[in-house]
Backbone as CSV, one residue per row, in Angstrom:
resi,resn,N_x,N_y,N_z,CA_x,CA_y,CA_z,C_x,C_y,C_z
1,UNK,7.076,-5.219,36.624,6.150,-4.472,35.807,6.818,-4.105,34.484
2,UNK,6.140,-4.189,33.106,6.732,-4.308,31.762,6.155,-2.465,31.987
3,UNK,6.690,-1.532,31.355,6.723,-0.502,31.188,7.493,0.102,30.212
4,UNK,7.555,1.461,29.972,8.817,2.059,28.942,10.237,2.277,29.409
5,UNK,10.697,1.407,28.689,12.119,1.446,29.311,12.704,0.191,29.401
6,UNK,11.686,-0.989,29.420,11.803,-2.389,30.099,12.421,-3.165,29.194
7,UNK,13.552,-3.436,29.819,14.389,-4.735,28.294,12.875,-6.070,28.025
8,UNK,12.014,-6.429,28.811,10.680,-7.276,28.541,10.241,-6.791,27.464
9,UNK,10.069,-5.509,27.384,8.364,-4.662,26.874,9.175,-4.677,25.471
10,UNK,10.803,-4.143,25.029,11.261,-4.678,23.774,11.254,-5.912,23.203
11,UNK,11.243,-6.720,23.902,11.858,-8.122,23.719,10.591,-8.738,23.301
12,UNK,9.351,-8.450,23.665,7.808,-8.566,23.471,7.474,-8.350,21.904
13,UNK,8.178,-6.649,21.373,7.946,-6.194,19.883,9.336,-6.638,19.262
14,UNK,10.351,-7.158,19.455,10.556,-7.760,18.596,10.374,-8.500,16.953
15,UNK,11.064,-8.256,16.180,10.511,-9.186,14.832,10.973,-10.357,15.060
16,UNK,9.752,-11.270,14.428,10.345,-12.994,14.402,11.059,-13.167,13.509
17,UNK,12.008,-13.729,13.275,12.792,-14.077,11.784,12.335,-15.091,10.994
18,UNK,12.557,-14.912,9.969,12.048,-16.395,8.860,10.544,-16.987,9.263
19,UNK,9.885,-15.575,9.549,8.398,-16.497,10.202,7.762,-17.391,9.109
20,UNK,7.774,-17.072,7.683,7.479,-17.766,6.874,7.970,-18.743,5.652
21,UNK,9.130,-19.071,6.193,10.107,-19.949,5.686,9.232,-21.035,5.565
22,UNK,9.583,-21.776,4.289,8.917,-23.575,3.810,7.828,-22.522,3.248
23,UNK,6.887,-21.601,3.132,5.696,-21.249,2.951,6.007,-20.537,1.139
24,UNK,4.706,-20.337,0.992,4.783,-19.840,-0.413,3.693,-18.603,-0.363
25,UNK,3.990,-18.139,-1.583,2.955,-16.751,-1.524,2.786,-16.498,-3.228
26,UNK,1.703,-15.847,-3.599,1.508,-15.253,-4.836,0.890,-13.747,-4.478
27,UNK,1.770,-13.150,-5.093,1.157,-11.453,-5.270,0.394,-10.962,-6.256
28,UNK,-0.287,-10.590,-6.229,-1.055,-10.310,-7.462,-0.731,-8.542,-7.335
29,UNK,-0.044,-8.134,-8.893,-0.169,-6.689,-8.672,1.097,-6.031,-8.297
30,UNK,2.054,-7.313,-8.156,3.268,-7.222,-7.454,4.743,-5.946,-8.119
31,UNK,4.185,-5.672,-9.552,5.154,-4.909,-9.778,5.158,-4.019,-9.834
32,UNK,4.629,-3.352,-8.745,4.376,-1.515,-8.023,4.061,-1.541,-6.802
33,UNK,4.080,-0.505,-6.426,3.326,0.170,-5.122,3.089,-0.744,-4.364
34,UNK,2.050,-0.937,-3.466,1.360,-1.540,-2.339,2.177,-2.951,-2.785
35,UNK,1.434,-3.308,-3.855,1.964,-4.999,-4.377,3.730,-5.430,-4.156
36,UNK,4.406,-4.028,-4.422,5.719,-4.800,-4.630,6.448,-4.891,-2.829
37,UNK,5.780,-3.946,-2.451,6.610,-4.029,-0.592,5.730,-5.086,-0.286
38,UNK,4.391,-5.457,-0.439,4.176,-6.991,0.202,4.864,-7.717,-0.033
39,UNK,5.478,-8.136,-1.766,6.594,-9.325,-2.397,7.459,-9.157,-1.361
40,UNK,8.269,-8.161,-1.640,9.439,-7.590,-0.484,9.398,-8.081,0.823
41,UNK,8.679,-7.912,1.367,8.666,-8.382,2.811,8.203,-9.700,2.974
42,UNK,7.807,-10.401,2.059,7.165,-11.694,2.541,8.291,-12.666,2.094
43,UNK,9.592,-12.017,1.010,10.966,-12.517,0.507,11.607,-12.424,2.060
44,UNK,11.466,-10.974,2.775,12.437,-10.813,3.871,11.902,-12.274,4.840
45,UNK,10.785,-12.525,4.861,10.108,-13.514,5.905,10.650,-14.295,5.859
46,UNK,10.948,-14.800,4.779,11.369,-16.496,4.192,10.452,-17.041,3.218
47,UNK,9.782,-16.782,2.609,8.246,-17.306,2.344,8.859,-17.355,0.235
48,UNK,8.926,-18.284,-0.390,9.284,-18.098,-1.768,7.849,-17.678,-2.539
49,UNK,8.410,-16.404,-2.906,7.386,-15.228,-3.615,7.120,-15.476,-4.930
50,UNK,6.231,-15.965,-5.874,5.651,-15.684,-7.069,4.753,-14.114,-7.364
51,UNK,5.494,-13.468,-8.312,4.946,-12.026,-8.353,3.941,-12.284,-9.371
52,UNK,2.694,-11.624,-9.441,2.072,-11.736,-10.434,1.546,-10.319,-11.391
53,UNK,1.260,-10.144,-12.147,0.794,-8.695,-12.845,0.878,-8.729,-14.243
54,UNK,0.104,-7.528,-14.205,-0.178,-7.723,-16.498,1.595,-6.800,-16.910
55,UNK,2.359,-6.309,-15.926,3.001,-5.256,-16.285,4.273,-6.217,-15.455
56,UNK,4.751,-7.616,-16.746,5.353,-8.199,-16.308,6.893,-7.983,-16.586
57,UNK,7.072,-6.766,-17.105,8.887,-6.140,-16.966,9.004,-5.859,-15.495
58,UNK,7.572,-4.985,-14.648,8.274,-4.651,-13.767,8.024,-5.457,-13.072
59,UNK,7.114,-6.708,-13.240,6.828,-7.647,-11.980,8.688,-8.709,-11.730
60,UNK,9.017,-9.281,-12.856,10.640,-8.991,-13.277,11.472,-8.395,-12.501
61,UNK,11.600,-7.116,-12.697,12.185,-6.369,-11.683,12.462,-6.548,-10.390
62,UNK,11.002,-6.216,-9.447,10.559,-6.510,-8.411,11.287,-7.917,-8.479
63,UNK,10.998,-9.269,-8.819,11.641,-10.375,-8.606,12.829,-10.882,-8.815
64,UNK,13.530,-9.972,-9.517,15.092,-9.983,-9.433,15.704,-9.613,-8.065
65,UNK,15.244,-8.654,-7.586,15.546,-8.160,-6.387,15.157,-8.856,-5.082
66,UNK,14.277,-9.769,-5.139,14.199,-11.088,-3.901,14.643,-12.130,-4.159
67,UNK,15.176,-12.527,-5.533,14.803,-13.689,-5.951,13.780,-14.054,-5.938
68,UNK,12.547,-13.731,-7.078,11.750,-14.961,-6.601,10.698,-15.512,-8.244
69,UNK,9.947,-15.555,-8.473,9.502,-15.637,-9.757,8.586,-14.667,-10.312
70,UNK,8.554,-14.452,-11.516,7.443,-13.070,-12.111,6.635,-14.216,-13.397
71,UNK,5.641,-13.924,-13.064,4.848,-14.377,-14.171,3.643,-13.510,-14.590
72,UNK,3.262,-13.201,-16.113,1.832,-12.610,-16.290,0.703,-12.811,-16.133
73,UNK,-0.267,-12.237,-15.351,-1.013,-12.343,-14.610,-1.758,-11.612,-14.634
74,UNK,-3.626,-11.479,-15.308,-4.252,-10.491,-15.475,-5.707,-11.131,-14.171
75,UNK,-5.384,-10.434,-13.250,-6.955,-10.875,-12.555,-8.285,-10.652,-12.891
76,UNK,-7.992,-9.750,-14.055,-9.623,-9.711,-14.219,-10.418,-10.520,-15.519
77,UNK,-9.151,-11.498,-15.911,-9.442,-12.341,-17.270,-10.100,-13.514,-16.455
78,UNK,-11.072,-14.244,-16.814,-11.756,-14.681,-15.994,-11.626,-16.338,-16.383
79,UNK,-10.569,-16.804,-17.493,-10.097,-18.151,-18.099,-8.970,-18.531,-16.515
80,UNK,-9.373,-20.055,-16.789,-8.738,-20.721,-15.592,-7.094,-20.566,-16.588
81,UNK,-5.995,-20.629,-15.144,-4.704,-20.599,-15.674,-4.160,-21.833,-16.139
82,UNK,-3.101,-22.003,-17.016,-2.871,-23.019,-17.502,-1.953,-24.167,-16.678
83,UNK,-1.884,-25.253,-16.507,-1.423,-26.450,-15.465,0.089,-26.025,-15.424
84,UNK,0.523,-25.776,-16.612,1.935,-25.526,-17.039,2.650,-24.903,-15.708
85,UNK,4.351,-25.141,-15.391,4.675,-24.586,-14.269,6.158,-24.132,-14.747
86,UNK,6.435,-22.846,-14.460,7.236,-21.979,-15.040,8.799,-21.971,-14.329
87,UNK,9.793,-21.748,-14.569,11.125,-22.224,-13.811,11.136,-20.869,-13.203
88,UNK,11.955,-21.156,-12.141,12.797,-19.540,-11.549,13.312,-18.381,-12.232
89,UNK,12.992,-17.774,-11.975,13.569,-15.877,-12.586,12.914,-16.210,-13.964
90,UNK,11.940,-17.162,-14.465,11.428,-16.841,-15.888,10.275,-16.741,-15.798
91,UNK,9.761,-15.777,-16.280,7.801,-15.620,-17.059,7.302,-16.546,-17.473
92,UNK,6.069,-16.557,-16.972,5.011,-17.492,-17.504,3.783,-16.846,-17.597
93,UNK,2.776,-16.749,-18.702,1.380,-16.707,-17.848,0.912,-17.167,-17.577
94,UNK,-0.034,-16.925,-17.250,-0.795,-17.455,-16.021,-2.421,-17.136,-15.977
């Protein structure tokens, strides 16, 4: 019986490691609050993070600290983004 106490019932909640390794992600919003602990944790996953936001010093920031890319990013501009594809640790918009 799995109960409190049970080396099972831990071993059950466990974290997976690298669950999202090979995978990719874009944050929108990424250089604050709510937005930047999603970047954060989806860097801890494995998953290579593109940060996105109009407030692209701190989206920067935020992506110095996972490694991962910051580019400017306004969601409510309603023009398709440009084909162009931006290198590591540098800005682009978008």
């Amino acid at each position: 019986m799995i109960g409190i106490g049970s080396d099972m019932n831990a071993a059950a909640y466990a974290p997976i490691r690298m669950r999202l390794e090979g995978r990719k992600a874009l944050v929108t919003g990424g250089a604050s609050g709510i937005g930047a602990a999603i970047a954060r944790r989806l860097a801890a996953e494995g998953a290579r993070v593109v940060i996105g936001d109009v407030n692209v010093d701190g989206a920067r920031e935020v992506a110095a600290e996972i490694d991962a890319e910051a580019i400017a990013l306004d969601v409510t501009d309603p023009s398709p983004p440009p084909a162009s594809r931006g290198r590591k640790g540098r800005s682009r918009s978008w």
